[in-house]
Backbone as a ProteinNet text record, in pm:
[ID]
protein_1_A
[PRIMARY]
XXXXXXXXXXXXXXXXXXXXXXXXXXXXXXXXXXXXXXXXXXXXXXXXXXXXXXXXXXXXXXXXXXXXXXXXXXXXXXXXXXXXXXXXXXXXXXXXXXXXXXXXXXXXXXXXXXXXXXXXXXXXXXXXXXXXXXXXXXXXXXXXXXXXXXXXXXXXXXXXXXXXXXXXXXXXXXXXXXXXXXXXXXXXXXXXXXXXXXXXXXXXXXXXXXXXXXXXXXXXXXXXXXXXXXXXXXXXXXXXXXXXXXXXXXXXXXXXXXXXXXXXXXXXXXXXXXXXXXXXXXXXXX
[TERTIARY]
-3618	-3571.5	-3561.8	-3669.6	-3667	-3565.9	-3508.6	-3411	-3299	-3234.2	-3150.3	-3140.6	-3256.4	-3236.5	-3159.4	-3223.7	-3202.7	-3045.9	-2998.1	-2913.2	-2785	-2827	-2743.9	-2766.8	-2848.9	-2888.6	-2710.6	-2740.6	-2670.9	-2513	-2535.7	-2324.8	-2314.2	-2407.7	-2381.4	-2347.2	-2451.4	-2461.4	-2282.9	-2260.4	-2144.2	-2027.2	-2035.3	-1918.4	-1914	-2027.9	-2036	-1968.7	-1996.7	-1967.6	-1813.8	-1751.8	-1599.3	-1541.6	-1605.5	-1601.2	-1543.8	-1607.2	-1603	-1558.1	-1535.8	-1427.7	-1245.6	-1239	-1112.1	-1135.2	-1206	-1214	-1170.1	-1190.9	-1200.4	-1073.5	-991.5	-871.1	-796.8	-805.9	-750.5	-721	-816.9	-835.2	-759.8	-701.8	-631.8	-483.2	-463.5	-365	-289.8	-385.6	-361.7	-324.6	-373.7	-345.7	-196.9	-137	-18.5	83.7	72.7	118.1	148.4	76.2	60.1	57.7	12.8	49.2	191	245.6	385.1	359.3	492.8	463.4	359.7	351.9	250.2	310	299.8	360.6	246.3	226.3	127.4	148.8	264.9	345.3	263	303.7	229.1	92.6	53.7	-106.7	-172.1	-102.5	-116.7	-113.3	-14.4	22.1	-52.6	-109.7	-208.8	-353.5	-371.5	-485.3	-501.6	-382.6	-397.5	-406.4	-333.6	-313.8	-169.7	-103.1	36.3	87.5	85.6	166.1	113	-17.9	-71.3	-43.2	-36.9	-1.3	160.9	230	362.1	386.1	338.2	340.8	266.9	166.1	81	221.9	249.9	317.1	464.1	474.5	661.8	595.4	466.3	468.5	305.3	297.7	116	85.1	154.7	143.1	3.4	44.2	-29.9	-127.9	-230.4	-349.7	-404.9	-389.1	-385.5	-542.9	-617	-747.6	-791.5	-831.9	-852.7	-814.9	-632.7	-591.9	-587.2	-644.1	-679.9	-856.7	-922.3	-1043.8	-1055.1	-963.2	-931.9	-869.1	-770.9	-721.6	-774.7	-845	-945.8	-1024.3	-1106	-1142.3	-1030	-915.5	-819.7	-713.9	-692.8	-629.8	-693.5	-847.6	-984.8	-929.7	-960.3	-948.5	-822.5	-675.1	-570.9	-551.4	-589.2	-593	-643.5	-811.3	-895.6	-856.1	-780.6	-726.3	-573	-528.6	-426.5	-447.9	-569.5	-625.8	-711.7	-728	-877.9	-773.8	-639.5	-615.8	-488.9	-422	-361.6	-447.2	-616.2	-687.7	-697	-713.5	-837.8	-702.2	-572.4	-501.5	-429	-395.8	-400.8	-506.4	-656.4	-742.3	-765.3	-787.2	-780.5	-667	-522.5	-421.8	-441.8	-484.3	-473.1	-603.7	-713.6	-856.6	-776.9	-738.8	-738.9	-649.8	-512	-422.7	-365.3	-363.4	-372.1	-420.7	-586.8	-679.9	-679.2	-632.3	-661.5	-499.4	-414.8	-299.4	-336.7	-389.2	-440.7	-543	-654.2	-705.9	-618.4	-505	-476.9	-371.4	-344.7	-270.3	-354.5	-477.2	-586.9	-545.1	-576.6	-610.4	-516.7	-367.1	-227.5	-265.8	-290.9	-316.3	-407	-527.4	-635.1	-629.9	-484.2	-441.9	-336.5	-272.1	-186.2	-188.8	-307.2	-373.2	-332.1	-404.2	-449.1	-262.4	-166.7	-40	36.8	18.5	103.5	24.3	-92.7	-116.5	-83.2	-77.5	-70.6	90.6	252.4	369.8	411.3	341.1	338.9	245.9	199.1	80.3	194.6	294.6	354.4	443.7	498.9	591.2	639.2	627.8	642.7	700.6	655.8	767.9	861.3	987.2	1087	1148.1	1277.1	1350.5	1370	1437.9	1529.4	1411.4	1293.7	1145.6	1145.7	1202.2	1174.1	1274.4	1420.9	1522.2	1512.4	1464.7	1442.9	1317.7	1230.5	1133.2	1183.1	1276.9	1315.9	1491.5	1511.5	1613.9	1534.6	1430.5	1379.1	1320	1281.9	1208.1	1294.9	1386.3	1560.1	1599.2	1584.3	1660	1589.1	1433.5	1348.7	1328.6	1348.5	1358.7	1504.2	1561.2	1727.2	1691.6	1666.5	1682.2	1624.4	1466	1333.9	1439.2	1447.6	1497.2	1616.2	1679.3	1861.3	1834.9	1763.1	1799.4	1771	1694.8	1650.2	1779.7	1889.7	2015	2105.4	2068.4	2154.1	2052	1926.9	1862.8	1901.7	1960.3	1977	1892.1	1896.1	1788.5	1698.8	1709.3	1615.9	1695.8	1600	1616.6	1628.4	1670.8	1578	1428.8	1374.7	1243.4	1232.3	1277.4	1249.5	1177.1	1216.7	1122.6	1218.7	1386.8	1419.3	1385.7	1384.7	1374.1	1220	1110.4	954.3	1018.5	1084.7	1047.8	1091.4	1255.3	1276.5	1153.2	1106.6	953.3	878.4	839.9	769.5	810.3	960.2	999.6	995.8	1061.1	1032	877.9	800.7	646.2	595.8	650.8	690.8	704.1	858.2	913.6	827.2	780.1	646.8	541.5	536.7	452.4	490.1	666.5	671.7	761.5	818.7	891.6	822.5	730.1	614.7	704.3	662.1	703.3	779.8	848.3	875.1	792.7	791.3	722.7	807.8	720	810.5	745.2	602.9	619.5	710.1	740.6	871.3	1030.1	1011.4	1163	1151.5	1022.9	1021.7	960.4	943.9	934.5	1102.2	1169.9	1317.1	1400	1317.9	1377.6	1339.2	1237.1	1127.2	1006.8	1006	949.4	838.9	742.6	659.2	496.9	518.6	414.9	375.3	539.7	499.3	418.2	445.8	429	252.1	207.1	49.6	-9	48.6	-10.8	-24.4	131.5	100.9	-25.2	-35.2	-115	-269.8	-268.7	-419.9	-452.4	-341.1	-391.9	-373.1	-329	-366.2	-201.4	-135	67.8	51.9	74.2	139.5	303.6	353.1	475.3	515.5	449.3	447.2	388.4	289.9	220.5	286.2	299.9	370.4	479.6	630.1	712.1	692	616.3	597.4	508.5	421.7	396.2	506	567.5	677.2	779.5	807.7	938.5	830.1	726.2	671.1	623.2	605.9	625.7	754.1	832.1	967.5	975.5	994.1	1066.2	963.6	836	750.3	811.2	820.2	845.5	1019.1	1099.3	1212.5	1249.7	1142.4	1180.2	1064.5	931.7	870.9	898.2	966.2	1035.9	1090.8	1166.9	1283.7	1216.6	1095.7	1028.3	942.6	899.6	854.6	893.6	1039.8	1162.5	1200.1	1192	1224.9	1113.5	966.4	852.4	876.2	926	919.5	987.6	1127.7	1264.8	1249.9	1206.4	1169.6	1084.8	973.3	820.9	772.9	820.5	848.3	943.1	1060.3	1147.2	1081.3	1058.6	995.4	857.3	773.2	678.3	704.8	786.8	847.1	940.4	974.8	990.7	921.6	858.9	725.6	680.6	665.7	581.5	703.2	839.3	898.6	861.8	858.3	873.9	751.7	620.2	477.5	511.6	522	532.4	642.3	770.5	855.1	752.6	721.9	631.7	529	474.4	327.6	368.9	501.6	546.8	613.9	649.4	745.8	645.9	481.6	403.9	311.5	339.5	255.5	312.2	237	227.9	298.1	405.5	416.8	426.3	409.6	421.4	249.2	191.7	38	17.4	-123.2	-195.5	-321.4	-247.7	-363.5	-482.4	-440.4	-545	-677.1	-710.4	-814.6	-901.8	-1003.3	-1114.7	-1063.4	-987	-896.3	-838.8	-797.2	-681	-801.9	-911.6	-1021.7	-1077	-1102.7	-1122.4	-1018.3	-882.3	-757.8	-783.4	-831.4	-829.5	-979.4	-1069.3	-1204.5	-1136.3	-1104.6	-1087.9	-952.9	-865.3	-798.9	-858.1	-1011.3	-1073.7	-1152.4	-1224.2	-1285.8	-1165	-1090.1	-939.5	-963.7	-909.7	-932	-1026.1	-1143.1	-1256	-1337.6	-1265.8	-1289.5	-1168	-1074.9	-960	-1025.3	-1099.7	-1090.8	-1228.4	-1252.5	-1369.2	-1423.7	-1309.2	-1244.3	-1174	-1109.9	-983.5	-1126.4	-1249.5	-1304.3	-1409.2	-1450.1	-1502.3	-1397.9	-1253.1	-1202.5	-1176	-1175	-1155.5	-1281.2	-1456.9	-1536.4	-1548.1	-1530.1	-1562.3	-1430.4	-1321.8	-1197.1	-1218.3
2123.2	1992.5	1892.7	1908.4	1830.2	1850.9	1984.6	2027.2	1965.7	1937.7	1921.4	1764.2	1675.9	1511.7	1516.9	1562.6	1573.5	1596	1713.1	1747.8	1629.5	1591.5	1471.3	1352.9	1312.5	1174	1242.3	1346.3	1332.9	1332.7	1398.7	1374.9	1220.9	1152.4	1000.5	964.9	984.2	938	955.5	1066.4	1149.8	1053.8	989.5	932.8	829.4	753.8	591.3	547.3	692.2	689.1	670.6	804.9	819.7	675.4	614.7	497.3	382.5	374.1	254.7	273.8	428.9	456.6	416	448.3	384.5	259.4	149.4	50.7	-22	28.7	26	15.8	154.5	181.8	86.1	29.1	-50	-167.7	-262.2	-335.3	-333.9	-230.1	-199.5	-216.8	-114.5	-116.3	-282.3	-323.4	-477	-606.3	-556	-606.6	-569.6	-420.8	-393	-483.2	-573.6	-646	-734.1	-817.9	-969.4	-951.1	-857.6	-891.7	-789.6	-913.7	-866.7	-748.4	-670.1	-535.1	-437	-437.2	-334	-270.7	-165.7	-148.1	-98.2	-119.6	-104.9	23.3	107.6	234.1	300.1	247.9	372.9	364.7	296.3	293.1	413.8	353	455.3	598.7	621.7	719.1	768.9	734.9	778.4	793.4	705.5	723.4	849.9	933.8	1045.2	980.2	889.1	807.9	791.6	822.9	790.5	903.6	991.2	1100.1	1089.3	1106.5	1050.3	991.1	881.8	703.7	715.8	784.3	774.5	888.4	971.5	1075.9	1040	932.2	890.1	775.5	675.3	606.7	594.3	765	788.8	878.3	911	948.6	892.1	798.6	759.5	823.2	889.2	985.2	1124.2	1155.7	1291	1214.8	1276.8	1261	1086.3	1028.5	906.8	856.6	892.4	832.1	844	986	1008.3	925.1	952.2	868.9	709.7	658.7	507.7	556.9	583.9	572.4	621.8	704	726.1	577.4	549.1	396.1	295.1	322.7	101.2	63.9	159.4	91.1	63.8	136.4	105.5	-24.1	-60.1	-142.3	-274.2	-279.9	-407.5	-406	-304.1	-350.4	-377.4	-348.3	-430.1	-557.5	-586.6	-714.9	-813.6	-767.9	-832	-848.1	-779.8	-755.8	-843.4	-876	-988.1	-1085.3	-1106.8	-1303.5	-1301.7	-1228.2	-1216.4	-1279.9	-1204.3	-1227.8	-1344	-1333.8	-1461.9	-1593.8	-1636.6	-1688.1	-1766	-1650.9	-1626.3	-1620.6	-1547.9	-1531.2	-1649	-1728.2	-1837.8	-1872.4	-1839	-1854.7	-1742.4	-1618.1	-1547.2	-1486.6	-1553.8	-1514.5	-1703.1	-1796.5	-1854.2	-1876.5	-1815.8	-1708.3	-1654.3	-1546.8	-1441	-1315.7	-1381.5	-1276.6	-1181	-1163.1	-1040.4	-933.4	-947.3	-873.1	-827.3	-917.5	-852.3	-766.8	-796.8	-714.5	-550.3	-597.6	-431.3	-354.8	-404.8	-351.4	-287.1	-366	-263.8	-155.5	-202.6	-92	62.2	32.7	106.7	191.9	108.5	212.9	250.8	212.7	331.4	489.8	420.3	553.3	620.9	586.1	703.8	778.5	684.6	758.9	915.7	844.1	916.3	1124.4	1188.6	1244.2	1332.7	1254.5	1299.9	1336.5	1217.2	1241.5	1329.1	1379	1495.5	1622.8	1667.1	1784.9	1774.1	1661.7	1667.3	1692.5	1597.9	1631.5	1789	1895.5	2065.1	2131.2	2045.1	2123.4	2188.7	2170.9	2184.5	2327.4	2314.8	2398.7	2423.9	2520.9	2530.8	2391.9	2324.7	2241.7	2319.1	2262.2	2289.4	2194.1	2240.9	2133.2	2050.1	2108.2	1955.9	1849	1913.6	1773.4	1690.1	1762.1	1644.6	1568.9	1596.6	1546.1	1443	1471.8	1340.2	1255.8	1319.4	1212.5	1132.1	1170.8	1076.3	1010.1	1000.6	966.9	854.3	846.8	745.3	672.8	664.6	582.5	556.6	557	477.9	373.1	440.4	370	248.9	272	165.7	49.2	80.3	-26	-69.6	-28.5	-98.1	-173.3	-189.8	-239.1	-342.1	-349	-457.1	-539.8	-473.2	-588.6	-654.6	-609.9	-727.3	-770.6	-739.1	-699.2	-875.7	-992.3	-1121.3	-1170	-1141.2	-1205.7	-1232.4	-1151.8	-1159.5	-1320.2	-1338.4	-1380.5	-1528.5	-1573.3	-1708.7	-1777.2	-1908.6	-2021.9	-2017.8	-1883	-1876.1	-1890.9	-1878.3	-1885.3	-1970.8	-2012.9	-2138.5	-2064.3	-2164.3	-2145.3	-2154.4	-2022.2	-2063.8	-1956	-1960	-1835.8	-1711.9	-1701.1	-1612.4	-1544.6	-1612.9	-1595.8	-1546.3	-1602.3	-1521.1	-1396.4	-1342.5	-1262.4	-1149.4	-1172.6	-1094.7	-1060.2	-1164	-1122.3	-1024.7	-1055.7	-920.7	-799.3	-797.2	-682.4	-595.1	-714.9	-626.8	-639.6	-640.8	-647.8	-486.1	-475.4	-325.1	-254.3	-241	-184.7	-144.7	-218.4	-192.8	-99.9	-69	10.9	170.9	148.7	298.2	303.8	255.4	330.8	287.6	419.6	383.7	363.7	296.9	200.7	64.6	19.8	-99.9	-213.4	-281.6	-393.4	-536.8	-528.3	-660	-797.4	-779.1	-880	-940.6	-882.1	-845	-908.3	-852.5	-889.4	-1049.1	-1083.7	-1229.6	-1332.1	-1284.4	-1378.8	-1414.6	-1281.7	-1366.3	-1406.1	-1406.8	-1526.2	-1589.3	-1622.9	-1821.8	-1777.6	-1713.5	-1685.8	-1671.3	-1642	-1587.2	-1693.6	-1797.8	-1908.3	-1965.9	-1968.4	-2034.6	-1938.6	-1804.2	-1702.9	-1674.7	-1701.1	-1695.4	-1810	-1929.2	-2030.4	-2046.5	-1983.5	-2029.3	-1920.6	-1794.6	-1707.3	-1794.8	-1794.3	-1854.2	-1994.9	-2061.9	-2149.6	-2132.4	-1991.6	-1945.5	-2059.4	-2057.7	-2173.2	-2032.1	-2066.2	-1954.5	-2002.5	-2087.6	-2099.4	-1966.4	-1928.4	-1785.9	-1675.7	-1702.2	-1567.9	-1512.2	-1545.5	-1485.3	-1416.3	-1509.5	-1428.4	-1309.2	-1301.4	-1251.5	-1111.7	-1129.8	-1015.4	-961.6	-1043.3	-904.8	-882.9	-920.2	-897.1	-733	-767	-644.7	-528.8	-549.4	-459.3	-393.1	-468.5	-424.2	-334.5	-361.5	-247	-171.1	-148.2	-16.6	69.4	32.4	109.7	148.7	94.6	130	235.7	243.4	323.2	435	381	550.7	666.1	665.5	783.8	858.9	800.1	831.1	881.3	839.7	866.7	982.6	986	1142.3	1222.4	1188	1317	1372	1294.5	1294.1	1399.4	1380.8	1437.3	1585.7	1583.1	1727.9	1840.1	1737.7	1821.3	1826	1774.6	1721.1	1671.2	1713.7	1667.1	1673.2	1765.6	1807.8	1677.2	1681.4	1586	1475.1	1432.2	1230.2	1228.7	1310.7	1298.2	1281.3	1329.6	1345	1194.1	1122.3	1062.1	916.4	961.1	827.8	805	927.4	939.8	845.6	913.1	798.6	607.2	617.9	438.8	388.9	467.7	458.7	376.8	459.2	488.1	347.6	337.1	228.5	72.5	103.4	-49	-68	76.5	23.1	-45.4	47.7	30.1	-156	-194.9	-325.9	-411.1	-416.2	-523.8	-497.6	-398.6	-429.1	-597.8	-642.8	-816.6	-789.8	-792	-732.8	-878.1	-966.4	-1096.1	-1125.4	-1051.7	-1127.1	-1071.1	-1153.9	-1146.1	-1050.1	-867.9	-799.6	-770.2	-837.7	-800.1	-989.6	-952.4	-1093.3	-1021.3	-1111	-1057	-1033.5	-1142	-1114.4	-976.1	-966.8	-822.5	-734	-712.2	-616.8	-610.7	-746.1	-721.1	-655.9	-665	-588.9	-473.3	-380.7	-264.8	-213.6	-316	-309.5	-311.6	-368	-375.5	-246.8	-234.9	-127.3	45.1	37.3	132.3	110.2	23.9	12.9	40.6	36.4	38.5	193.3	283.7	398	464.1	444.1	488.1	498.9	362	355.8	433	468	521.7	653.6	712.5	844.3	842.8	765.4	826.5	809.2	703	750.6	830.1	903.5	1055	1167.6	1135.3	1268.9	1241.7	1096.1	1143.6	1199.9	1156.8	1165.3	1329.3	1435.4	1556.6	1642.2	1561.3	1579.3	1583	1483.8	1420.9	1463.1	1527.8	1540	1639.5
1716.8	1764.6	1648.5	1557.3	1426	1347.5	1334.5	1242.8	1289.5	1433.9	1522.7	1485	1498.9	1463.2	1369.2	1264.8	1049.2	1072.7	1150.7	1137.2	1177.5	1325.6	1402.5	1323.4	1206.3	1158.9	1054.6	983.9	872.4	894.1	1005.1	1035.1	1086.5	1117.6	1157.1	1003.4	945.8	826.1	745.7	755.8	696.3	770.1	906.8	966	941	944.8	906.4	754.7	655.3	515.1	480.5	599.3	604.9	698	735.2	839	768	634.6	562.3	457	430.8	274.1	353.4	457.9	496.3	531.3	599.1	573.7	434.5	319.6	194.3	188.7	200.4	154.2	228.7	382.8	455.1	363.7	319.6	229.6	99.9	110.3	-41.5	-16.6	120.7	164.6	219.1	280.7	292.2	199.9	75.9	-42.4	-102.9	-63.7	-119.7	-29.1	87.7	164	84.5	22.8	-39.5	-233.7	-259.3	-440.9	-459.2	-513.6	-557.8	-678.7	-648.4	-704.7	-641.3	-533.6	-512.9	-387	-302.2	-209.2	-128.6	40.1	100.7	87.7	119	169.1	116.2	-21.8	-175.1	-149.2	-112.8	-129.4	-23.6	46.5	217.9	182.8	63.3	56.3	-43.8	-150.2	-254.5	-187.9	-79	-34.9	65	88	190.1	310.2	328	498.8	559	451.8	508.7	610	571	654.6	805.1	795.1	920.8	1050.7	926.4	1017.3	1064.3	1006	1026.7	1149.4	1144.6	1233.6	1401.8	1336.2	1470.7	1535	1429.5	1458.4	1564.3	1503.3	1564.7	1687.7	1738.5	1883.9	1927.6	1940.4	1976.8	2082.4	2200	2315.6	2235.4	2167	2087.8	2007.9	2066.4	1967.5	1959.1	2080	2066.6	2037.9	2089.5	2113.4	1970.7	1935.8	1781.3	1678.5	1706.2	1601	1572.7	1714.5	1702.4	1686.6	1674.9	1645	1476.4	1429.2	1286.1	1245.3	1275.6	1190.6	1244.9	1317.8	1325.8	1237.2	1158.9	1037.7	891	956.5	856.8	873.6	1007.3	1058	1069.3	1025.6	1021.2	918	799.6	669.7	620.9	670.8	626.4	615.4	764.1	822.8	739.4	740.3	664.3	457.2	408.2	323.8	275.9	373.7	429.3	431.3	484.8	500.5	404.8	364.4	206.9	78.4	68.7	-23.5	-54.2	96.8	134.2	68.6	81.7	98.1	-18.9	-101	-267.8	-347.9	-311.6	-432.1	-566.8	-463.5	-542.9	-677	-615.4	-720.1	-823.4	-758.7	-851.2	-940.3	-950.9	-987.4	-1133.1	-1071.6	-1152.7	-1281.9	-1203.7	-1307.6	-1384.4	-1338.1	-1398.8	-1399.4	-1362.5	-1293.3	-1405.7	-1498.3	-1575	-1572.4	-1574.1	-1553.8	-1404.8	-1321.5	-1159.3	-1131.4	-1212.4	-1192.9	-1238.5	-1358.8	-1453.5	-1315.4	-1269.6	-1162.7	-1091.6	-982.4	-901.8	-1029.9	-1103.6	-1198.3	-1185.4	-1226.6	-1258.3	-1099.8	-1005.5	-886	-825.1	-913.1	-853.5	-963	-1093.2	-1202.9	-1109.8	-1045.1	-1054	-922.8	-863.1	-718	-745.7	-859.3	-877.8	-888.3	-928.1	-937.9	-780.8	-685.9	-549.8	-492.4	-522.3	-459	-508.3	-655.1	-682.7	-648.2	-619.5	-547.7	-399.6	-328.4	-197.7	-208.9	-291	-293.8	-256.8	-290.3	-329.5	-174.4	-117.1	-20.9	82.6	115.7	239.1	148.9	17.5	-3.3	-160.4	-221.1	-377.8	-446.5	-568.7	-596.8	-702.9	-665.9	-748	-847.8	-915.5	-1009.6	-915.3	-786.8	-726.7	-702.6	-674.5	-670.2	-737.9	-898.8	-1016.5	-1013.7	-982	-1046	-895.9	-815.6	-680.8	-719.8	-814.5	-837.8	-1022.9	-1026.6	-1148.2	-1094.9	-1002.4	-965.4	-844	-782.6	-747.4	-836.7	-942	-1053.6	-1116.8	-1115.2	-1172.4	-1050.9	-972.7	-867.9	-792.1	-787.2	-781.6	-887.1	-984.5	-1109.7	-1102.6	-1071.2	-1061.4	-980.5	-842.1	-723.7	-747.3	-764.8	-786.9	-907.6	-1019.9	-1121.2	-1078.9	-1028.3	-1042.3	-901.5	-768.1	-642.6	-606.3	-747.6	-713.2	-710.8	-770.2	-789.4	-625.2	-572.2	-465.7	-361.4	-432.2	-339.9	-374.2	-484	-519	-528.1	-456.3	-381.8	-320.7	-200.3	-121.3	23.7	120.7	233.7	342.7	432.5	485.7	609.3	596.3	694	826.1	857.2	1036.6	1074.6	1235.6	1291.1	1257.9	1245.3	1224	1064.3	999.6	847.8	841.7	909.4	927.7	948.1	1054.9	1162.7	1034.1	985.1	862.2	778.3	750.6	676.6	667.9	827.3	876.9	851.4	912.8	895.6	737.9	643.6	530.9	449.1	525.4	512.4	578.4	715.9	747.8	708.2	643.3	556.1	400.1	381.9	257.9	289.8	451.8	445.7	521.8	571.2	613.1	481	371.3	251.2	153.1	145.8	-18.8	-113.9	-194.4	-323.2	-288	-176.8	-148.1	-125.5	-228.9	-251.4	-175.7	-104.3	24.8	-18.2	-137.4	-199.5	-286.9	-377.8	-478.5	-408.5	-283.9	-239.7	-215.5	-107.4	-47.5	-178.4	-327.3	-438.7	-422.1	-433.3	-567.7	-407.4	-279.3	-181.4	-151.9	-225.5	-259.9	-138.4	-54.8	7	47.2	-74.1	-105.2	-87.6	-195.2	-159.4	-19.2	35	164.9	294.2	249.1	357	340.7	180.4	169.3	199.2	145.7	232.1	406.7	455.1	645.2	715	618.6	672.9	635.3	513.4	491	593.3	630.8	723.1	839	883.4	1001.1	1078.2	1051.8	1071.5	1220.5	1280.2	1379.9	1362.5	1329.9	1349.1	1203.9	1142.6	986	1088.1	1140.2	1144.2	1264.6	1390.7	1507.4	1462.8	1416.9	1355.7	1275.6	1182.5	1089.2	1180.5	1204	1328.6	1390.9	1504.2	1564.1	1502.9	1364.7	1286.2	1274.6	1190.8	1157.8	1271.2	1400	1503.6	1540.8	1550.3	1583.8	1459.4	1376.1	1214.4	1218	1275.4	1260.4	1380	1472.2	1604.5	1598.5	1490.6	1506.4	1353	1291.2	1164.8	1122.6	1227.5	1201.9	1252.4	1306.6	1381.6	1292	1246.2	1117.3	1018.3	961.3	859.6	883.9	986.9	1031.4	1063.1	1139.8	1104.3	973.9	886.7	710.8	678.3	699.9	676.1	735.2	853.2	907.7	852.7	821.5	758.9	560.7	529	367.2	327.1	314.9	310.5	161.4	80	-61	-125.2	-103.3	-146.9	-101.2	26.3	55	-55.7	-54.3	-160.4	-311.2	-328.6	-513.4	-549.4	-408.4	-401.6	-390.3	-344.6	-299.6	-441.7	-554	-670.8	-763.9	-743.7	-808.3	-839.6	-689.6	-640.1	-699.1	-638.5	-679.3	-860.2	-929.7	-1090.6	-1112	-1002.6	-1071.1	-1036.2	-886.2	-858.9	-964.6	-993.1	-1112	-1250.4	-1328.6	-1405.6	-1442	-1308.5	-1332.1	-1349.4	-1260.4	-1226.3	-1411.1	-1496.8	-1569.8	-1638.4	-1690.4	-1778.9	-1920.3	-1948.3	-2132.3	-2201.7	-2114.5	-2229.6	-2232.8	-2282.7	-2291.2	-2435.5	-2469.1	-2612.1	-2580	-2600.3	-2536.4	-2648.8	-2802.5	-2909	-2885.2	-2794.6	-2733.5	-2663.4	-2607.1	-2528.2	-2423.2	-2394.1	-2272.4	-2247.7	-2385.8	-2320.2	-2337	-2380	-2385.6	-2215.6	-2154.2	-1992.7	-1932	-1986	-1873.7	-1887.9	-1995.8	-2046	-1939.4	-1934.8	-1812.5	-1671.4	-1655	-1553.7	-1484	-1554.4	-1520.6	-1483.6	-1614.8	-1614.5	-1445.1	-1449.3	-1295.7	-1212	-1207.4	-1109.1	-1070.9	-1195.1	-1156.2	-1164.8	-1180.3	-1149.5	-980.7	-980	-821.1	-723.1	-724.4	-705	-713.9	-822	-817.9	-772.6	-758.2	-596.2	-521	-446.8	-302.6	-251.7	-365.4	-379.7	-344.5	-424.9	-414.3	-295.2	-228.4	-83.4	29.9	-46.1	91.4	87.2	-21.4	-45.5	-3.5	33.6	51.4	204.8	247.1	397.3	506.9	413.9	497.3	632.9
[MASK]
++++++++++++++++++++++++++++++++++++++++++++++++++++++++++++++++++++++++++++++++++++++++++++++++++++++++++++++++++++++++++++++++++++++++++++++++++++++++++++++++++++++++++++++++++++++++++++++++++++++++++++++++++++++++++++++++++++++++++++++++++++++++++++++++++++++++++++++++++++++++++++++

């Protein structure tokens, strides 16, 4: 009976652990929402959550209970990851936003690792893998760089222009590497959408919610049909976008021979250090 407690203490133990390493990743993922250059998608997807979520997403009928008791600590920690950084970013971007850019840099590098063995799990990789994962890392740096031109001035502010928001806030998280921060900067967008969240504007946040319901429920489908039929190719792909979003957000106008640039070089290291292990509980606890 003693052996039996020990035994039932340690799988609690073991769930509460896996409980709060996605909490974690939620938090991360929530962050690829709000810092420009980052894409929730990719994150989702380095963290071994995307395929998942997209698959839960395009039929919640199957496997429902599970799979909402699997993403509520992931869906706390987005959230919470959203108004955390909606909140603080302002401050810590005007601290120290070099060094906190190199961080998440750090924790796309030490993801990176985990997504090219998972790209191959379903099916040999081939040439055509590479020439789709270097034909998305062209094509993502094209887009992000010129794609501000079309945006001019900006937008005007209404509920329809939120609701767009949302949607391509969505969109950031069922097409890894789309940075929907990135898009709503070069359409002015951007300040006002962290400020109405941090003050809690419902005239920002409502829109901005069912823009982002509607574009999940109308494009995960699609994306898990993609997964079923090309699961090899959408991955080699994702690795593209991953690599172009990390690549654009690095800083090249800074003075990295300073103490300063000695913390970016810290802090990038903590990036992937922590990255690589949450890769190895989640390879542990899976």
């Amino acid at each position: 009976m003693e052996e039996g407690r020990k035994k039932s203490g340690g799988m609690a133990a073991v769930a509460i652990k896996f409980w709060l390493i996605r909490l974690l990743k939620g938090v991360f993922i929530g962050s690829g929402f709000i810092l420009p250059g980052v894409s929730g998608g990719a994150l989702a997807a380095v963290f071994g959550l995307y395929e998942r979520m997209i698959m839960f997403l395009a039929d919640m009928k199957k496997d429902f209970k599970a799979n909402v008791i699997f993403f509520l600590p992931v869906g706390i920690g987005a959230i919470g990851g959203v108004f955390i950084f909606s909140v603080f970013l302002s401050y810590f971007f005007a601290a120290a936003e070099v060094q906190l850019t190199w961080f998440f840099i750090g924790c796309i590098i030490g993801t990176l690792p985990a997504l090219w063995v998972q790209s191959a799990e379903h099916a040999e990789r081939k040439p055509i893998h590479i020439v789709v994962l270097i034909i998305s890392l062209a094509a993502a740096v094209l887009f992000l760089r010129f794609v501000g031109a079309a945006a001019g001035g900006g937008v005007p502010l209404n509920i329809f222009t939120w609701a767009m928001a949302g949607g391509l806030i969505a969109l950031g998280a069922i097409v890894p590497g789309l940075s929907a921060s990135n898009l709503l900067l070069f359409l002015h967008m951007y300040a006002p959408m962290t400020n109405g969240i941090a003050r809690m504007d419902f005239f920002v946040v409502i829109p901005i919610g069912i823009g982002a319901v509607v574009t999940v429920l109308a494009f995960s489908r699609l994306m898990a049909l993609i997964f079923d039929r090309a699961h090899g190719l959408l991955f080699h792909a994702i690795i593209g976008f991953v690599l172009a979003s990390t690549l654009l957000i690095i800083p090249l106008d800074y003075n990295y021979a300073s103490v300063d640039g000695l913390l970016c070089f810290g802090t990038a290291i903590l990036g992937i250090l922590l990255a690589q292990w949450m890769c190895r509980l989640e390879e542990r606890y899976q």
